[in-house]
LOROVO-789265 format. One record per residue: residue in three letters; x, y, z of N, C-alpha, C in turn. Coordinates in steps of 0.001 Angstrom, whole numbers, padded with zeros to 6 digits, always signed. Example, Ala and Ser with C-alpha at 12.3 -4.5 7.8 and 13.67 -1.06 7.14 Angstrom:
2
ALA+013190-005690+007800+012300-004500+007800+013200-003300+007800 SER+012850-002250+007080+013670-001060+007140+012900+000030+007870 
***
This chain:
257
UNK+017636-011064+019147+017520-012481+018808+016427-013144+019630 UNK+016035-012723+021097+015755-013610+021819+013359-013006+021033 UNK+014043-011574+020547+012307-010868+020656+011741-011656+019074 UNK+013033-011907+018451+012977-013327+016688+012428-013951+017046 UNK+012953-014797+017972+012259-016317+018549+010988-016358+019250 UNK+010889-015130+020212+009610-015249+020931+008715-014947+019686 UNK+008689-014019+018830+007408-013556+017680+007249-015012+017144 UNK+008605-015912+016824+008295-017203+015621+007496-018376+016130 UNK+007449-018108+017823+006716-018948+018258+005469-018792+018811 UNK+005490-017223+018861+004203-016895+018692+003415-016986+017290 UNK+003856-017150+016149+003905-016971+015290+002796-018319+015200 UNK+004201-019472+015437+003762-020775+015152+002693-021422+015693 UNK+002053-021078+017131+001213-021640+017961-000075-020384+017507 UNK+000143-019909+016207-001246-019389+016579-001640-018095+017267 UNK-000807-017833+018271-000986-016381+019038-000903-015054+018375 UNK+000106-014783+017486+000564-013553+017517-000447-012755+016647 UNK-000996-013339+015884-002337-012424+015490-003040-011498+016202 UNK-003468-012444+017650-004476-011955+018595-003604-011060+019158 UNK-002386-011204+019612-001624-010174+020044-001401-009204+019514 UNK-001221-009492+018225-001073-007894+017185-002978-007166+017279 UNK-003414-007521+017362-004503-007319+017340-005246-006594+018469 UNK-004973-007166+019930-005089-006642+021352-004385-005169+021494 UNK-003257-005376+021018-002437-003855+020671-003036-003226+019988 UNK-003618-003506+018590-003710-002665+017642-005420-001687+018830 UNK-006155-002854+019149-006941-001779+019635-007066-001327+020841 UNK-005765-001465+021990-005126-000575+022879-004882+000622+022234 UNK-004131+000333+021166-003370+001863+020651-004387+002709+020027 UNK-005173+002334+019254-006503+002813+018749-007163+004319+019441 UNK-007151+003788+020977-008238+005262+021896-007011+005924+022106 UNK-005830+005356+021840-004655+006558+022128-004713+007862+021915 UNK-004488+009030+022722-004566+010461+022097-003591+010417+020843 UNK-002230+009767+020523-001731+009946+019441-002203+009435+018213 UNK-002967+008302+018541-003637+007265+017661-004489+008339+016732 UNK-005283+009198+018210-006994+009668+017476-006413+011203+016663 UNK-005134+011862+017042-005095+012833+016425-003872+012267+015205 UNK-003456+010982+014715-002474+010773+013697-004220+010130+012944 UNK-004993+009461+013394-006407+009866+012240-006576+010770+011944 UNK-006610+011640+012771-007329+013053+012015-006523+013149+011275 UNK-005516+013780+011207-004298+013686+010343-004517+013467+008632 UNK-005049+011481+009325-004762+011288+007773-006209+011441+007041 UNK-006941+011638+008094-008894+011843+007384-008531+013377+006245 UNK-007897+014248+006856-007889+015425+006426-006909+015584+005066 UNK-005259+014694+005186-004672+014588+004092-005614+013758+002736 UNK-006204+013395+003279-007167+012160+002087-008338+012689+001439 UNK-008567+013602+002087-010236+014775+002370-009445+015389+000804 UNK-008261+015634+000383-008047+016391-000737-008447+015834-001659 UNK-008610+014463-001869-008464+013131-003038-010405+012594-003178 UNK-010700+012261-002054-011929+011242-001766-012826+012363-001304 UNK-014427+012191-001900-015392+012454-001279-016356+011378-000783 UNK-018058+011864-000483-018578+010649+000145-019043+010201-000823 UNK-018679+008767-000972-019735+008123-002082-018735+007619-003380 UNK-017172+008048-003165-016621+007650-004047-016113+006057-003699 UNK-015359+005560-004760-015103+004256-004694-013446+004441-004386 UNK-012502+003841-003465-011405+003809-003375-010796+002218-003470 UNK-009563+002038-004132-008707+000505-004406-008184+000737-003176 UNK-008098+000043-002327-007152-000319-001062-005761-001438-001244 UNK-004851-001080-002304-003847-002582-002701-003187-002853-001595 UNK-003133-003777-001553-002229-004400-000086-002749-003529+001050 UNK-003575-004220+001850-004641-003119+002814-003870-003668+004273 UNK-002885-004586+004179-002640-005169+004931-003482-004956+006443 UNK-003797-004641+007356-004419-004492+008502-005594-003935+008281 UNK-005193-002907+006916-006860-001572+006864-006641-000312+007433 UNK-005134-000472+008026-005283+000858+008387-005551+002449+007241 UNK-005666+002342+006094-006200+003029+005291-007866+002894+004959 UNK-008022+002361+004649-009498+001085+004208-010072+002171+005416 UNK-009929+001356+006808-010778+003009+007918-010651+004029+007452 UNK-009711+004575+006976-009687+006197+007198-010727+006650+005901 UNK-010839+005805+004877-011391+006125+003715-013233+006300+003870 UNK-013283+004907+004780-014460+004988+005293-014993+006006+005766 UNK-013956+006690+006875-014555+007803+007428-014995+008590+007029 UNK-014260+008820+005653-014239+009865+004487-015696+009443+003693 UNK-016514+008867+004138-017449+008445+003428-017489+007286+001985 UNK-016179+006413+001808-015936+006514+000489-016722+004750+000951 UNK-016369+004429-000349-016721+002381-000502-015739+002231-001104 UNK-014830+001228-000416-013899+000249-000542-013440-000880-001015 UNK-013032-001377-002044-011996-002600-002131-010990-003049-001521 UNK-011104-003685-000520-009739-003997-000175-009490-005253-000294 UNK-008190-005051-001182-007259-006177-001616-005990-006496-001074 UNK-005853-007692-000429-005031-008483+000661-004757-009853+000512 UNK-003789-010210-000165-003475-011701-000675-003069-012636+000911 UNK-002327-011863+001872-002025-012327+002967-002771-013238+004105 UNK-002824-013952+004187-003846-015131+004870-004350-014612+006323 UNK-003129-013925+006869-003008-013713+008171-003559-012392+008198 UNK-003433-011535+007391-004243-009934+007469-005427-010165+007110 UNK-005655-010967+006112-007427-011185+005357-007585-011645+006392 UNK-007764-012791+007509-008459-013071+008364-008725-011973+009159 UNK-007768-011202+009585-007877-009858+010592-008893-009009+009670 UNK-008916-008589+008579-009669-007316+007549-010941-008201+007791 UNK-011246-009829+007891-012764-010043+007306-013487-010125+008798 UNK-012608-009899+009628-013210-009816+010962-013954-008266+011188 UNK-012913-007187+010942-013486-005787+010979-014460-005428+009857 UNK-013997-006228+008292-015395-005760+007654-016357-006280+006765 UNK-016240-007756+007484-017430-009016+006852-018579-007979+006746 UNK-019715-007336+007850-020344-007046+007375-020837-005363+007314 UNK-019637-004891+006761-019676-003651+006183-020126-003685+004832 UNK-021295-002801+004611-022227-003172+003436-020967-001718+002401 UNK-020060-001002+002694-019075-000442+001941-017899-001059+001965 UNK-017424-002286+002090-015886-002891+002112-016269-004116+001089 UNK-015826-004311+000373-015984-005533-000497-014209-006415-000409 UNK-013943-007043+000321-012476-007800+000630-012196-008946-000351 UNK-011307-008766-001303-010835-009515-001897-009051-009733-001309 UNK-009304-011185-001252-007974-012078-001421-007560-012255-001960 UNK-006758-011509-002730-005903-011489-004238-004483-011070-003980 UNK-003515-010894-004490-002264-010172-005008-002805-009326-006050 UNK-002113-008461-006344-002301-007467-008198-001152-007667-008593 UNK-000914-007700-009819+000367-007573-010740-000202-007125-012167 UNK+000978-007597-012967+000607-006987-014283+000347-008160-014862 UNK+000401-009610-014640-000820-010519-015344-001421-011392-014176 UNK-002918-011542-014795-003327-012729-013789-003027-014104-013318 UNK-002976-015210-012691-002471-016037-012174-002524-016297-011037 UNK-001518-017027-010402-000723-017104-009084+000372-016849-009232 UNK+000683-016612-007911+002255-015990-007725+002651-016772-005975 UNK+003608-016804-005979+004504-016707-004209+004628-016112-004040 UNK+004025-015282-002715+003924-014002-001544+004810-014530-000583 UNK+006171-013718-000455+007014-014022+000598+006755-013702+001637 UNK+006368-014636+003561+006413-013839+003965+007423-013778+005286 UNK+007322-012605+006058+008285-011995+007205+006812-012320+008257 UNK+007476-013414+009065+006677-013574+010163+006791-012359+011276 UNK+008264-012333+010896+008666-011209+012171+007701-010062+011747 UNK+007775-009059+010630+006926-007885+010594+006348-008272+009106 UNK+004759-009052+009357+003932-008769+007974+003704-008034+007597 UNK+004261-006523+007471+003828-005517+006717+005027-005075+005788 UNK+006302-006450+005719+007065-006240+005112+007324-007572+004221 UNK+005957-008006+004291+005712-009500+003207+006001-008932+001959 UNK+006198-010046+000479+005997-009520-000234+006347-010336-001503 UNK+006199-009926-003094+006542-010585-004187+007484-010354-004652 UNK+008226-009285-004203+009582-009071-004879+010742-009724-004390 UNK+011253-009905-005595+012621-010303-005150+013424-009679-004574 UNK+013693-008274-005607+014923-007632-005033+014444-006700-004042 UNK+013116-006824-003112+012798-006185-002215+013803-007014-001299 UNK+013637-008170-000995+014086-009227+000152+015835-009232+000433 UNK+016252-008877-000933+017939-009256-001349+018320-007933-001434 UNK+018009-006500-001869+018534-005396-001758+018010-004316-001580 UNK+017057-004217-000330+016392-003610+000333+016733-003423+001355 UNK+016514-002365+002236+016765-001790+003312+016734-002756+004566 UNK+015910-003414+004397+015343-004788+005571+015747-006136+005022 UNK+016639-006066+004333+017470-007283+003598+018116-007968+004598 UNK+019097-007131+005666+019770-007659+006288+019285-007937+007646 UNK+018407-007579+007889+017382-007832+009307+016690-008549+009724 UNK+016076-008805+008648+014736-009641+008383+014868-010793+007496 UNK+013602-011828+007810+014197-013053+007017+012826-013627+006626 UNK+012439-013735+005359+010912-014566+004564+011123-015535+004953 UNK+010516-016514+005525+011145-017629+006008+009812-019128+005161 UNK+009404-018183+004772+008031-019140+004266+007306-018113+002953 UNK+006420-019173+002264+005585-018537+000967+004150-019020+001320 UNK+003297-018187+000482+001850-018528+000873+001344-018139-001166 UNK+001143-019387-001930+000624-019478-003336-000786-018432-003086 UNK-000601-017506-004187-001529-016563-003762-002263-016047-005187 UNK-003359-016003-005028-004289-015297-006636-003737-013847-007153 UNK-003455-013723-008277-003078-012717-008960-003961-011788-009908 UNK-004497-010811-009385-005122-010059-010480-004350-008686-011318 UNK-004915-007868-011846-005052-006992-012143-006009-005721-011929 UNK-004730-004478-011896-005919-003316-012022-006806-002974-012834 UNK-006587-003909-014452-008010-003475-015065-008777-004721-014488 UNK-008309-006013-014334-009510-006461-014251-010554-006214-013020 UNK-009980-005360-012172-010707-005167-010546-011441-004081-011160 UNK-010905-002940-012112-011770-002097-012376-012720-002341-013205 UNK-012747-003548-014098-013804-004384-015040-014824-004579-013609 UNK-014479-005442-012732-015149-006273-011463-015749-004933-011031 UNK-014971-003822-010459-015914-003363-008898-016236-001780-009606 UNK-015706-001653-011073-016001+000171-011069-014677+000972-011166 UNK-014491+001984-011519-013145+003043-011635-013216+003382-010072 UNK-012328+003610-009729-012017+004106-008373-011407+005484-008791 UNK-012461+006213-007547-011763+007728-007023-010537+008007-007238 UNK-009921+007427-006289-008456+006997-005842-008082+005891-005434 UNK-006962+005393-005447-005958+004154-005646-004904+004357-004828 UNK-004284+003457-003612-003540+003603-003156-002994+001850-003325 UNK-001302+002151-003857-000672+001073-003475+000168+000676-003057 UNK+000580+000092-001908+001732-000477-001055+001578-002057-001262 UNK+002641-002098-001471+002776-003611-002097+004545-004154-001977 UNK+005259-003181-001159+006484-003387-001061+007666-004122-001956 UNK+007769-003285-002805+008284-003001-003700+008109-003440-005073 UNK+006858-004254-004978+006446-004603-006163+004909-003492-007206 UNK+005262-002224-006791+004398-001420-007010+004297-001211-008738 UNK+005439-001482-009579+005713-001222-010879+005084-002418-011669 UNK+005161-003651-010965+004615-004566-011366+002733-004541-011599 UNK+002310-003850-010086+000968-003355-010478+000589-002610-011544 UNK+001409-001254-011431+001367-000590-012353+000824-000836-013839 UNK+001831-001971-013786+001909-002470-015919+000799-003204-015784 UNK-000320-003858-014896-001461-004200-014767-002731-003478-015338 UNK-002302-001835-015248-003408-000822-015487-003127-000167-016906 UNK-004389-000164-017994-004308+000538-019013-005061+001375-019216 UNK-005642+002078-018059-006855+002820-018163-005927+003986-017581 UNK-006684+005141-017496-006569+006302-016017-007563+006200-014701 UNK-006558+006409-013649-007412+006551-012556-007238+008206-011993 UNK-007704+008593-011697-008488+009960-011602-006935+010436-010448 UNK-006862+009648-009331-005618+009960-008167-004766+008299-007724 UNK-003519+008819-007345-002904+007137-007277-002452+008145-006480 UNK-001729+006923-005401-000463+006825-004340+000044+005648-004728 UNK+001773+005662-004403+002132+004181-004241+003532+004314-003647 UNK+004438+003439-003018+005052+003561-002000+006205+003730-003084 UNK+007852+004706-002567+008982+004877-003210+010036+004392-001647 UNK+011386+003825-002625+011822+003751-001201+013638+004327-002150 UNK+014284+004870-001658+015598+005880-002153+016298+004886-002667 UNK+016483+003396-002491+016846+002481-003168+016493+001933-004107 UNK+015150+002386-004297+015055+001638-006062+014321+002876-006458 UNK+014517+003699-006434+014174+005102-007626+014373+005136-008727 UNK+015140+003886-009273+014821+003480-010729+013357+002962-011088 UNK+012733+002426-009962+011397+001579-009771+010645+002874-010420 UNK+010671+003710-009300+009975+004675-009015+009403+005406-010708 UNK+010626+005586-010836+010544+006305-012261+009994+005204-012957 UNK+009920+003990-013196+009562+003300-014428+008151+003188-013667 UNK+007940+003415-012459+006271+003456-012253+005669+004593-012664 UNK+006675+006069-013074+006093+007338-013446+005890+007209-015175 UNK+006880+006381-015180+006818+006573-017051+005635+005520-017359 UNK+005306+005034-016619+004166+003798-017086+002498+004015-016783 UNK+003095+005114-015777+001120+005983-015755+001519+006996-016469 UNK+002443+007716-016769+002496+008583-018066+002163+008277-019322 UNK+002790+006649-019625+002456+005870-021023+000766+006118-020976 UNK-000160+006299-020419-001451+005838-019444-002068+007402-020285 UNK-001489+008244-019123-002201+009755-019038-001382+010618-018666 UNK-001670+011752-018423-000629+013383-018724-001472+013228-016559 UNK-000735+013404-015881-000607+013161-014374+000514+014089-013902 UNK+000164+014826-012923+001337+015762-012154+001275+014648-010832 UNK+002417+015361-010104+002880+014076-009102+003276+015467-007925 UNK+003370+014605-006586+004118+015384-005545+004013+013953-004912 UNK+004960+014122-003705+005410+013237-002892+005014+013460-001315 UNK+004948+012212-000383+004672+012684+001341+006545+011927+001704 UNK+007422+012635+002923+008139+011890+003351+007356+011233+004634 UNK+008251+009829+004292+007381+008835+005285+006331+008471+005689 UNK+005391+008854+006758+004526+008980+006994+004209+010621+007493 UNK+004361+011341+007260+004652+012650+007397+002694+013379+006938 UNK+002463+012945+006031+001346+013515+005153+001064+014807+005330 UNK+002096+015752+004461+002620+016458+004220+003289+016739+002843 UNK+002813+017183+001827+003202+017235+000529+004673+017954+000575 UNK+005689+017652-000286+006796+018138+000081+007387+019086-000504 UNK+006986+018863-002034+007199+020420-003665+005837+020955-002823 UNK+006210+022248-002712+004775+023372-002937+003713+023351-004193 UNK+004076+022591-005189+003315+022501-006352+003406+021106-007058 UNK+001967+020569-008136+002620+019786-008311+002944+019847-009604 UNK+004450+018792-010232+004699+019207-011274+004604+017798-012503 UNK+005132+017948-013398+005048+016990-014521+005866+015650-014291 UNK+005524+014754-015033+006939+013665-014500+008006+013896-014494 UNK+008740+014486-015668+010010+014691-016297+010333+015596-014580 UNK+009691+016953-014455+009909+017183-013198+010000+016613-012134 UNK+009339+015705-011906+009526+015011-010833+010663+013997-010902 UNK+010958+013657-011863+011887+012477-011990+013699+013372-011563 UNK+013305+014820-012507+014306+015422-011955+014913+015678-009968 UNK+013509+016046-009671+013508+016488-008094+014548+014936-007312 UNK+013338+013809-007310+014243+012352-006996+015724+012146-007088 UNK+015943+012213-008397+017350+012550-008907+019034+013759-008104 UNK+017887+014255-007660+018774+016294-007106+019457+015345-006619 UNK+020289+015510-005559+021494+015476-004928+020663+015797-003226 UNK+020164+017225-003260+019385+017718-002385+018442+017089-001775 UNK+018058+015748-002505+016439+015530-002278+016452+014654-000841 UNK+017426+013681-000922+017635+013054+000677+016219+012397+001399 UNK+015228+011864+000722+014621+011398+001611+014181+009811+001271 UNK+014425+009043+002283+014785+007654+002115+013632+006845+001987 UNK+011994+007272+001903+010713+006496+001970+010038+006957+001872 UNK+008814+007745+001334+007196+007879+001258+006027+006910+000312 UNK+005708+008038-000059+004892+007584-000970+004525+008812-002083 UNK+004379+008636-003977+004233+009119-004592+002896+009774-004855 UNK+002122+010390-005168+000799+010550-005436+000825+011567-006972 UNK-000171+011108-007624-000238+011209-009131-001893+011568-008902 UNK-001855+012684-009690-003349+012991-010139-003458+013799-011180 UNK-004586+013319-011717-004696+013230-013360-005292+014493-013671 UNK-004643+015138-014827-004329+016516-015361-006184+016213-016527 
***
């Protein structure tokens, strides 16, 4: 209670940015820091070469957006969040490969209300039943909204080009992106969490509606593929489903057959 109050008032006066921020690049020269990059330069090295174009959805900090870079690629990163876009346009105003848009994605354009969690912004978000029957339902509290621009994945791919690969975290509103896109994108990621694996699946049947895509999964942050192979949706929808499968968060990845 007492670490609630200190963040909300750090929150409120302005500070806690710079503080998240002072950390973020303490932890940065960390030996765990520089070998959980390598890590993910090398899991990504399967997807991205140099020169390709990657969607960054909800880039919140960038900690992907870097790694892609490294990988040689050029970037979109899209960040509706007031408080992360200020942090992203600081690291890549003038990166002649980051193009930063302040948007939300969904499946129509507009505005929308971005809920957010002062306590941990990386658990902001548009969903409802993320906030009310989600894992961090009972912990955490949106305590405020920020009116935010709404696009789409075709129209970003009208705007900036087809992307390589597509990654989206958007906490739990990933299905909603989804029905945004009527094209194929070549590789997707997007976040699953063991509580709405109904999501999950209506995000598989809706890039299936799309294109013929095999899928495998990472647990957590693990990046680490978890089937030895990858297989069809119907397969995959089965695996989720097992009894056996037991794992409470990653992320999906889809690449096009």
């Amino acid at each position: 209670m007492i670490k609630k109050s200190f963040i909300i008032v750090l929150t409120r006066i302005r500070i806690l940015p710079f503080v998240r921020r002072f950390k973020e690049l303490i932890t940065s020269y960390s030996a765990e820091s520089i070998q959980r990059q390598s890590e993910l330069k090398s899991f990504y090295a399967g997807f991205i070469n140099t020169g390709d174009l990657c969607f960054d959805v909800g880039a919140n900090m960038g900690n992907r957006t870097r790694i892609f870079l490294r990988l040689g690629a050029r970037v979109v990163c899209i960040e509706p969040q007031e408080q992360c876009f200020r942090q992203l346009s600081k690291k890549y105003k003038t990166s002649t490969k980051v193009i930063l848009v302040q948007q939300a994605v969904g499946e129509k354009a507009g505005f929308a209300d971005l809920s957010i969690c002062d306590q941990a912004p990386t658990i902001s978000t548009m969903s409802v039943r993320w906030k009310t029957e989600g894992r961090f339902s009972t912990d955490y509290q949106w305590e405020r909204s920020e009116r935010v621009e709404v696009s789409t994945l075709d129209e970003l791919i009208t705007q900036y080009g087809l992307p390589k690969f597509c990654k989206i975290d958007v906490e739990g509103f990933e299905h909603s992106v989804l029905m945004g896109l009527s094209q194929s994108i070549p590789n997707l990621s997007f976040e699953y969490m063991s509580e709405f694996f109904d999501d999950t699946k209506r995000c598989i049947h809706q890039l299936s509606s799309i294109a013929e895509y095999r899928y495998n999964c990472t647990k957590g942050e693990s990046m680490e593929f978890i089937l030895p192979d990858w297989v069809t949706a119907e397969e995959f929808c089965k695996v989720i489903d097992s009894p056996g499968f037991g794992v409470n968060w990653g992320d999906v990845y889809a690449r096009l057959e």
